[in-house]
N, C-alpha and C positions, 0 to 999 in steps of 0.2 A: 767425590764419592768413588770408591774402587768399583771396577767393572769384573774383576775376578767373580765369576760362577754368578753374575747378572745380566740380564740381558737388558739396556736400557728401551727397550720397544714394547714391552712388556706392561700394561696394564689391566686392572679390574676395572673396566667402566661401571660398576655397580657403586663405587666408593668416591666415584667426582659426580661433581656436581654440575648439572646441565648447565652448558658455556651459551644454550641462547640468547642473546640481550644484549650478551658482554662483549666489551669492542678491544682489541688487540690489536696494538703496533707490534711490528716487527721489524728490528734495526738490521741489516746483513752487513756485513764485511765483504767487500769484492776479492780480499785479499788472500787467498789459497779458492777461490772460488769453487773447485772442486769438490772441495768440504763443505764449505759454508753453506750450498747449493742444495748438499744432501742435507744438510741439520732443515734447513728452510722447510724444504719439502718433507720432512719427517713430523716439524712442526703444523706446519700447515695444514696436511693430513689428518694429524691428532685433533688437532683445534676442530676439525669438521665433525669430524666424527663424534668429537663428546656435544654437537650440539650449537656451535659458532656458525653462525652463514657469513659466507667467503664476501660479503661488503663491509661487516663490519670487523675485516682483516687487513690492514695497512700495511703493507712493505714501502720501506726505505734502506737503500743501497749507501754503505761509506765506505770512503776507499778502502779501510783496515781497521785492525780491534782498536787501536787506540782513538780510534773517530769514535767507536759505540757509543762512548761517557755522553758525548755532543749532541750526537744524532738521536738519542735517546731522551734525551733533553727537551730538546724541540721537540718532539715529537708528543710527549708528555704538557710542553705549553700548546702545541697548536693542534692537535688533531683527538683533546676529550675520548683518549684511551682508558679504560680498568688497568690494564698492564703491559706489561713491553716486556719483548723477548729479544736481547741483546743477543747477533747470533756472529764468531768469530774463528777464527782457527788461529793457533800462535804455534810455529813447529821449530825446534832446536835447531839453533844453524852454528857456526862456528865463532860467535862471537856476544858478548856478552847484550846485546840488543834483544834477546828474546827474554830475559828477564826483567829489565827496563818495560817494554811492552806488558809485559803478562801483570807486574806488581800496580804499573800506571790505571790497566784496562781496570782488573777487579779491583781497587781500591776507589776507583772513578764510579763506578757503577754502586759499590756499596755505598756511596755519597749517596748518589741520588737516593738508594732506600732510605737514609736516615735526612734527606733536605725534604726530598718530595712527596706528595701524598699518592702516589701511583707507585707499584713494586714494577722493581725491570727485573728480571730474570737471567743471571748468569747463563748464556749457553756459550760460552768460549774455551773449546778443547785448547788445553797448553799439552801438546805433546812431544815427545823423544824428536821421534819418525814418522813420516809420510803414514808408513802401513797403521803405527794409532790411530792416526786422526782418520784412515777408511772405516778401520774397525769400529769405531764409534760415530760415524755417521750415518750411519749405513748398512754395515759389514757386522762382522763375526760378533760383535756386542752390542748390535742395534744400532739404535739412534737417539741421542743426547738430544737432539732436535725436538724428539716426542715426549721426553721425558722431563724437557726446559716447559714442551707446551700445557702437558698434567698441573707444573707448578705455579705458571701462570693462571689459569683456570681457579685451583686454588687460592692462589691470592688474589687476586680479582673479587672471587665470592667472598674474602675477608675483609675486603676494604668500602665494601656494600654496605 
């Protein structure tokens, strides 16, 4: 989704549906931590706010995006989630490994939508530059982190 003239932090709480009840994992990526830390927290925040109480909220750490598919996984067999919030950063370096990562992560994680009866939730900025992935964490275009947690909440109430 293009961030041009949106602000990912940005919601109506009148148009979700109260997240009490429902239990959320959440995968992080250690890997650009910087990012990942802010999407967490963007999430997290969200999830509270629409109505989640902070125990029926799971954090699990994997080293980097292409752990998500895994950690996501388990998480969905052992810990009786509604949905998972896969949360990553993948930033353009000078070799063709950011590609490999980014097509592995989102085609691993679309698996699981279509194997498992639990939705995981794309939050992995694939960005240029360092400065995207602030902006979208955080910074000048919100938080992708808040916007991954709207969609979980979402699905969750649709798999009810």
């Amino acid at each position: 989704m293009a961030t041009i003239n949106k602000n990912l932090s940005v919601y109506d709480k009148t148009t979700i549906p109260n997240a009490n009840g429902l239990r959320f994992g959440i995968v992080v990526s250690e890997w650009n931590s910087e990012i990942t830390e802010g999407l967490f927290s963007g999430a997290l925040k969200t999830l509270i706010d629409c109505g989640a109480v902070k125990t029926d909220i799971i954090r699990w750490n994997v080293p980097g995006s292409f752990e998500l598919t895994y950690g996501s996984k388990k998480m969905i067999e052992t810990q009786k989630v509604d949905a998972v919030i896969a949360i990553g950063s993948v930033i353009q370096g000078e070799t063709k490994h950011f590609d490999f990562v980014c097509e592995a992560t989102a085609q691993g994680i679309k698996d699981l939508n279509v194997t498992m009866n639990v939705p995981v939730i794309f939050c992995v900025l694939t960005d240029n530059n360092i400065q995207q992935s602030i902006d979208r964490s955080g910074g000048k275009h919100g938080n992708k982190g808040t916007e991954a947690a709207i969609a979980a909440i979402k699905m969750a109430v649709l798999g009810k």
